[in-house]
C-alpha positions in Angstrom: 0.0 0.0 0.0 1.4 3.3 -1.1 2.5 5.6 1.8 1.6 3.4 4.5 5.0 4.7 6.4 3.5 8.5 6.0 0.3 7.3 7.0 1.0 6.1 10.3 3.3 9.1 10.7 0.6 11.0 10.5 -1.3 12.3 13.8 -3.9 10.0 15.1 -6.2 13.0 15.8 -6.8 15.3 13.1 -8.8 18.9 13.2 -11.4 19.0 10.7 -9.4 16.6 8.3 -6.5 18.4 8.6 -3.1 17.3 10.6 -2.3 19.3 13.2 1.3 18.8 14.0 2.8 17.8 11.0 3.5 21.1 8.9 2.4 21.2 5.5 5.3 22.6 3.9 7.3 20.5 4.9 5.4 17.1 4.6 5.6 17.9 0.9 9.1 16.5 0.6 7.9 13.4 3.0 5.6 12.7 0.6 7.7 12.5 -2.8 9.9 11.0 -1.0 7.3 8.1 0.2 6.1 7.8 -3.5 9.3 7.6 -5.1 10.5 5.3 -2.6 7.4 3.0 -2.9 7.4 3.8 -7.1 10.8 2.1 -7.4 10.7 -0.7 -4.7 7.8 -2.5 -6.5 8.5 -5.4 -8.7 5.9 -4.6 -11.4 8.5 -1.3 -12.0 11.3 -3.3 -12.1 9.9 -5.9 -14.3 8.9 -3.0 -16.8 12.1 -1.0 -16.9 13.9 -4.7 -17.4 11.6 -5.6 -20.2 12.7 -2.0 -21.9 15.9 -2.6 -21.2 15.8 -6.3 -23.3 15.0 -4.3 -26.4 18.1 -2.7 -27.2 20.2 -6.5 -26.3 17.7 -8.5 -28.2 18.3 -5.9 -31.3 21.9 -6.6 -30.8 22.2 -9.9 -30.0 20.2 -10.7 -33.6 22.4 -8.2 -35.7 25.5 -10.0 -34.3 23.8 -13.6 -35.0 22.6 -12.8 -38.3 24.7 -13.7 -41.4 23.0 -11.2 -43.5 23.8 -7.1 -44.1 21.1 -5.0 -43.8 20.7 -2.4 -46.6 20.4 1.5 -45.6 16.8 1.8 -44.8 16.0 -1.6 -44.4 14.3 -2.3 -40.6 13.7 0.3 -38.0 16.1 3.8 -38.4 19.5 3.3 -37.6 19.6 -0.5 -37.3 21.8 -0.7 -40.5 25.0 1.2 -38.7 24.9 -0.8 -35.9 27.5 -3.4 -37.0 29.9 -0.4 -38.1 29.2 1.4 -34.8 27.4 -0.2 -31.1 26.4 3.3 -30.4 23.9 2.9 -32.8 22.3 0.4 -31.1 20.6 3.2 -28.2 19.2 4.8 -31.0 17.6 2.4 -33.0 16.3 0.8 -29.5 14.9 4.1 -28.7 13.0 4.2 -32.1 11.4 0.8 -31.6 10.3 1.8 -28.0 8.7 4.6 -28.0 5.6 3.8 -30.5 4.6 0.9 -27.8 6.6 -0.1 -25.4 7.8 3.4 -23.5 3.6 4.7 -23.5 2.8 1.2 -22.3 4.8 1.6 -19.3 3.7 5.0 -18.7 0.2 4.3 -19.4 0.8 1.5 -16.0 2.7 4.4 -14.0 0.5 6.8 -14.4 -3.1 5.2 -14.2 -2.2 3.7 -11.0 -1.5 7.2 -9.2 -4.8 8.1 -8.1 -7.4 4.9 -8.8 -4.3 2.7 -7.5 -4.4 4.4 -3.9 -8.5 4.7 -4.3 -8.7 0.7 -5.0 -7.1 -0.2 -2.3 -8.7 2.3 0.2 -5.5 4.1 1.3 -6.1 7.7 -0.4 -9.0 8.9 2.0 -6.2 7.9 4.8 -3.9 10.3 2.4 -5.7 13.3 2.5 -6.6 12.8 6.3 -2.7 13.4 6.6 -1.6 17.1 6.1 -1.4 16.4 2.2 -4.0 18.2 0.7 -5.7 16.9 -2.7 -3.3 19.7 -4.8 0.1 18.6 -3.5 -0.7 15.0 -3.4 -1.8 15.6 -7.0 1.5 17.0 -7.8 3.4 14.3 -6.0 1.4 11.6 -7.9 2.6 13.5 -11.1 6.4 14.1 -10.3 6.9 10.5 -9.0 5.0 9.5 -12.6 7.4 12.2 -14.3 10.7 10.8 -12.8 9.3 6.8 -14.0 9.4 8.9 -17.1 13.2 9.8 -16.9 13.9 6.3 -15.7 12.0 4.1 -18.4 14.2 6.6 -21.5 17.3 6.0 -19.5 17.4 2.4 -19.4 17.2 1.6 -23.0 19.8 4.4 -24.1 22.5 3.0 -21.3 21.5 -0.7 -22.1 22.0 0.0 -25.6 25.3 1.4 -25.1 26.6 -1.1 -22.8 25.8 -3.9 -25.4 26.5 -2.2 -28.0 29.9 -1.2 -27.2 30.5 -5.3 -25.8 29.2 -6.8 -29.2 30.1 -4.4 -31.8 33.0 -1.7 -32.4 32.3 1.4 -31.3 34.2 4.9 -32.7 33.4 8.4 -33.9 29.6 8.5 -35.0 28.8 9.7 -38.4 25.7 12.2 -37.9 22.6 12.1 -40.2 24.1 15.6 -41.8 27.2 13.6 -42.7 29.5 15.2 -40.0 31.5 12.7 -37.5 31.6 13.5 -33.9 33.8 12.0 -31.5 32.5 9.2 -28.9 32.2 11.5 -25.7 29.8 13.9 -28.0 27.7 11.0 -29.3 27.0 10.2 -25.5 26.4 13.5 -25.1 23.9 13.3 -28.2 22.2 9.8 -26.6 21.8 11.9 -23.1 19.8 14.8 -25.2 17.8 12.2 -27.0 16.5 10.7 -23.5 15.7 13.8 -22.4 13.9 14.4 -25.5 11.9 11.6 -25.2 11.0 12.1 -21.6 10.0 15.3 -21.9 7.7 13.8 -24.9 6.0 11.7 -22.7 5.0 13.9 -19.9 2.1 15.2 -21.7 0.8 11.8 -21.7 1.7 11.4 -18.2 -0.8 13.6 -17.4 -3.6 12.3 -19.2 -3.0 9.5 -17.6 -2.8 11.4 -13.8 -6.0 12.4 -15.4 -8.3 9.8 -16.0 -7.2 8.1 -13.0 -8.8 10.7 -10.8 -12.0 9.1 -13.1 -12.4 5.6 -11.6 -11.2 3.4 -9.2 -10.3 0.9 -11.3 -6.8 0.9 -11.4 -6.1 -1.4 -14.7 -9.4 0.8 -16.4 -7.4 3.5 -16.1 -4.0 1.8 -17.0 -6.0 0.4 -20.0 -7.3 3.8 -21.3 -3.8 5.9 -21.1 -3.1 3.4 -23.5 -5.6 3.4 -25.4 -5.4 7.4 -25.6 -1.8 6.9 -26.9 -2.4 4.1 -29.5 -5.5 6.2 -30.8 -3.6 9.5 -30.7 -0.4 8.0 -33.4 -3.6 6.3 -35.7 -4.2 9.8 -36.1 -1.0 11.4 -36.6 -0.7 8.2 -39.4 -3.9 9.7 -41.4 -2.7 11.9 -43.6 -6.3 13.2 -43.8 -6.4 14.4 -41.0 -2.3 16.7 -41.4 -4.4 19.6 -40.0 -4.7 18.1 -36.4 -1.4 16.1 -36.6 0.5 19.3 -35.0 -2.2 19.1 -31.9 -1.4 15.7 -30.9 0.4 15.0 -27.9 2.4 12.3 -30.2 3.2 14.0 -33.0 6.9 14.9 -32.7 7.5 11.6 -30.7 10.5 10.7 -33.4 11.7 14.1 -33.8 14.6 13.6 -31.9 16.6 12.8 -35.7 17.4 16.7 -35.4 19.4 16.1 -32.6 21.6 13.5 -34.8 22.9 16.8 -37.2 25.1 19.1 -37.3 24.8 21.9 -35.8 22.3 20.6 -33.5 18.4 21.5 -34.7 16.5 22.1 -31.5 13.6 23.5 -33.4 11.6 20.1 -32.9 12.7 19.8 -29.1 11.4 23.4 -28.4 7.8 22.5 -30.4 7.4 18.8 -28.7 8.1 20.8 -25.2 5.6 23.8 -25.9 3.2 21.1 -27.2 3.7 19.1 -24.0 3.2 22.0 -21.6 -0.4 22.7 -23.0 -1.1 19.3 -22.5 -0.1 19.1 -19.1 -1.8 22.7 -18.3 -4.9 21.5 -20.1 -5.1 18.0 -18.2 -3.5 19.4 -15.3 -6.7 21.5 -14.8 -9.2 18.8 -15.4 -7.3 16.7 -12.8 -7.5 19.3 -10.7 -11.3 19.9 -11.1 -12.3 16.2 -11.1 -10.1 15.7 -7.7 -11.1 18.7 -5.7 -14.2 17.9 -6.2 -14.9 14.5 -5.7 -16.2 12.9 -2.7 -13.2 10.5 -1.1 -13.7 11.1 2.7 -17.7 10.0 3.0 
C-alpha cells in the first residue's frame, strides 16, 4: 500500500481533516519522497524498466547472430549502422520503444497514481494526513514524471553497454554527414533521453487524469493506453495533417534533429511547448475532477 510509512506518521487525531502537528510545507518532501521510494521498490517497476531494457540486447544480439547485411533503410532507423558502430544500437532501440513499449509503461505508471491508492482504500487515509488533494496531486505526477526519466534511460544505457560489448564502437557519423567524436555521441544519446522524456510527460498527465475518473486501477491503465495508440492512428492519417501538430504524439521521433550538425532544437522546443499545453490542459481537469470528488464519506 502506497504511503503506509506516511500514514501512520501522521497524527492520530486530526482537526477537521487536517493534521495538526505535522507542517504542511514541509510534509511535501515526505511525501515525494514516500512515493518515489514505494514507485521504485515495487516489482511490477522493475519488471517493466527490465523488459525496456531487453529491447536494445535483443536488437543486438540478432544483428550479431545474423549472417545477412542490412541495406540502408532496411528495418527500424538506424539499425543498419549498428554493425559499423554499437552506439547505434541506443538509437535504433529508442526508435522501436517509444511507439509501444515506452507509453505502455507510462500508461501503467500513471493510471495507478490516483485509482491505485483509491482501489485499495489508502487515499481517504492520504488526505486525512496534512497532504492536501493539490500537493498529493502533484506528488502523484512528479513521481509518474521521474518513471518517465527512468524508463528513457534504461534503454539508451542498455543500448550502449551492449552495443559497445558486441560491436566496435568509434566516432559517430551524424545524419548531416559530419563525424563526432565518442564523448559527444553520448552526449547526443543523453539529449535524445531527455527528449523523449519530456515527450512523454504530456501523456503522463492524461493519464494522472483519468485516474482521478475511476477506481479501477487497470481501467485506467488500460485507457492511457488506449489514448496513446488512438492519438499515433491519427498522426498516421494523412487526412487528417491539420490536427497532426495538436497531438500530444506528433513529434514523438523528432529527436533525428538532434543527430545533425549543428544541433536542430527547433523540434525539441515544439514537442516541449506542445507538451506544456497538454499538461496545463489535463493538469486542470485533474485538478477539477479531484477537488471535487467525494473521497472522505
Amino acid at each position: 500500500m502506497s504511503f503506509n510509512n506516511s500514514v501512520q506518521a501522521a497524527p492520530a487525531q486530526t482537526n477537521g481533516g487536517r493534521g495538526s502537528s505535522i507542517p504542511r510545507g514541509s510534509f511535501g518532501w515526505d511525501l515525494l519522497g514516500s512515493e518515489l521510494s514505494v514507485l521504485f521498490r515495487r516489482r511490477r517497476t522493475w519488471a517493466m524498466l527490465v523488459a525496456v531494457a531487453m529491447i536494445p540486447i535483443l536488437l543486438a544480439v540478432a544483428v550479431r547472430l545474423s549472417s545477412n547485411e542490412l541495406s540502408p533503410g532496411q528495418g527500424p532507423p538506424f539499425l543498419d549502422r549498428v554493425t559499423q558502430n554499437g552506439l547505434f544500437v541506443g538509437f535504433t532501440a529508442m526508435v522501436v520503444a517509444i511507439p509501444l513499449f515506452l507509453p505502455l509503461t507510462i500508461g501503467v505508471v500513471a493510471g495507478d497514481t490516483i485509482a491505485g491508492e483509491a482501489g485499495l482504500g489508502t487515499l481517504r487515509y492520504l488526505l486525512v494526513a496534512p497532504a492536501g488533494r493539490v500537493r498529493l496531486l502533484l506528488v502523484k505526477y512528479l513521481g509518474a514524471a521521474a518513471f518517465c526519466l527512468a524508463a528513457t534511460l534504461t534503454p539508451t544505457i542498455t543500448g550502449v553497454l551492449i552495443g559497445a560489448a558486441l560491436f566496435p564502437v568509434g566516432p559517430v557519423t551524424l545524419l548531416s554527414g559530419d563525424t563526432i567524436t565518442v564523448a559527444e555521441s553520448l552526449v547526443r544519446s543523453a539529449l535524445i533521453a531527455a527528449y523523449v522524456t519530456v515527450s512523454l510527460l504530456g501523456l503522463t498527465m492524461i493519464g494522472l487524469f483519468i485516474s482521478t475518473l475511476t477506481d479501477v486501477p487497470v481501467g485506467a491503465m488500460a485507457a492511457t493506453v488506449v489514448v496513446s495508440v488512438v492519438a499515433q492512428i491519427l498522426d498516421a492519417l494523412p487526412q487528417l495533417s491539420w490536427l497532426h501538430p495538436f497531438l500530444f504524439s506528433h513529434y514523438w521521433l523528432g529527436f533525428a534533429d538532434l543527430l545533425r550538425q549543428p544541433v536542430d532544437v527547433t523540434s525539441f522546443v515544439s514537442n516541449a511547448l506542445l507538451q506544456a499545453g497538454y499538461i496545463l490542459v489535463f493538469g486542470a481537469l485533474a485538478y477539477s475532477r479531484f477537488t471535487t470528488k467525494d473521497i472522505l464519506s
